[in-house]
C-alpha positions in Angstrom: 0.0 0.0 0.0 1.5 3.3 -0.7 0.3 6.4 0.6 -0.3 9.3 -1.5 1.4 12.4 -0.4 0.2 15.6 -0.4 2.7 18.3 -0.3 1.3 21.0 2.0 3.6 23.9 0.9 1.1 24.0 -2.4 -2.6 24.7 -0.4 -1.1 27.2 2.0 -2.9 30.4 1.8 -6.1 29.5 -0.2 -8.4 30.4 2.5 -6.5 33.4 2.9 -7.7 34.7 -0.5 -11.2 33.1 -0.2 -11.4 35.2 3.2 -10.1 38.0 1.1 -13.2 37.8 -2.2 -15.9 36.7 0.7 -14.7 40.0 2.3 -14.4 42.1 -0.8 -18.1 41.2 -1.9 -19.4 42.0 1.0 -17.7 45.1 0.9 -19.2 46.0 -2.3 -22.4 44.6 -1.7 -22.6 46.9 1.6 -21.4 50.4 -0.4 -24.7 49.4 -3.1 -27.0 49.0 0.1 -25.4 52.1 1.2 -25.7 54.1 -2.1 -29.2 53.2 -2.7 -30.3 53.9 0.6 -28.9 57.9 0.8 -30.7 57.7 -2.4 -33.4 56.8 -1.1 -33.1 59.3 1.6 -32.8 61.9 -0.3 -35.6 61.3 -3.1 -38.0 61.3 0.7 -36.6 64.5 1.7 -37.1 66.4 -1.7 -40.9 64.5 -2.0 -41.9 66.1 1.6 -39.7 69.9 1.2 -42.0 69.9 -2.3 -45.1 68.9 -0.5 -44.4 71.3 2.2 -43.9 74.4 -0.1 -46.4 73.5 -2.3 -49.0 73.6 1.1 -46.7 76.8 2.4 -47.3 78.6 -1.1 -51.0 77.7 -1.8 -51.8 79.0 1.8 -50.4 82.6 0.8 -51.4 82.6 -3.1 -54.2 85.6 -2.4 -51.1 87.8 -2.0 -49.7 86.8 -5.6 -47.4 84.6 -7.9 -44.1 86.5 -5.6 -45.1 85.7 -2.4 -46.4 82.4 -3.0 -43.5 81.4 -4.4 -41.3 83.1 -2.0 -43.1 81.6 1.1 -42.8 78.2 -1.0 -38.8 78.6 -1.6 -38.5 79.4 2.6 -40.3 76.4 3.6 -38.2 74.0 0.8 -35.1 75.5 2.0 -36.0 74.5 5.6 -36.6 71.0 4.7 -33.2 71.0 3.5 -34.5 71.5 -0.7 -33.8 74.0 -3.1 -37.4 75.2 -5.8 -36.4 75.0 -8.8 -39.6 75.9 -10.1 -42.7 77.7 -8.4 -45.9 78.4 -10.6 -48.9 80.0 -9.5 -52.3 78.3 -11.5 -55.1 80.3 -10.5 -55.3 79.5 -6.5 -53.0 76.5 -7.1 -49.4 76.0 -6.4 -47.1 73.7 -8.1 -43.6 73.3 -6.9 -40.2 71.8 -8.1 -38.0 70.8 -5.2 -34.6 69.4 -5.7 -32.3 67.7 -3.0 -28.8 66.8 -4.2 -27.1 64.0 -2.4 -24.1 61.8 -2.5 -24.2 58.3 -2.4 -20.6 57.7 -3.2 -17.8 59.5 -2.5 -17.1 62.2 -5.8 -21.1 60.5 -7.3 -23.7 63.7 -6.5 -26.9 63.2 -7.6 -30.3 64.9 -8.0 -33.5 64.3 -6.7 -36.2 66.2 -7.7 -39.9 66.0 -7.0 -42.8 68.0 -8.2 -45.9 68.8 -6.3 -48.8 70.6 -6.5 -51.6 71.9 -4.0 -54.7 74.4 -4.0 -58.4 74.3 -2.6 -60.6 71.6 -2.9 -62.6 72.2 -5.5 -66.5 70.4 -5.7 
């Protein structure tokens, strides 16, 4: 009977770089997760500043197109959103708001929402 010999000079460090992928995928699979969830974050954040100036400018739209709009822009910049576009319909308001976020280091991006408000009408 002869024993086959394995020479143990030839497997040393395979699990090293197994460890090392299994790492490196997670790694990567945690900065997507990460990315999509700040943009994520920030598409929420532009969707309520735009539903909150929208509200802010409808309930000030008797005093004009200017101060709609300009009541609108205040309430977008508080929700941490910049309008981008304000137009006074009649009583109704309809706002742009735009949030810019980064999801990766040196990767901005844009979200940008549009909403609208104004009375009820029967």
């Amino acid at each position: 009977m002869t024993r086959q010999q394995t020479c143990p000079a030839a497997d040393r460090g395979g699990a090293s770089v197994l460890l090392l992928a299994v790492g490196l995928v997670v790694l990567l699979v945690g900065l997507f997760g990460t990315a999509v969830g700040a943009a994520r974050t920030a598409r929420q954040q532009a969707r309520v500043a735009a539903d909150f100036a929208a509200l802010a400018g409808a309930g000030t739209s008797l005093r004009g197109a200017e101060a709609a709009c300009q009541r609108a822009a205040e309430l977008a910049a508080a929700n941490g959103a910049r309008l981008v576009r304000c137009h006074l319909d009649g009583l109704d308001v309809q706002v742009t708001a735009e949030v810019t976020a980064e999801p990766l280091p040196g990767l901005p991006r844009k979200a940008t929402v549009t909403s609208r408000a104004g009375p009820v009408r029967g």
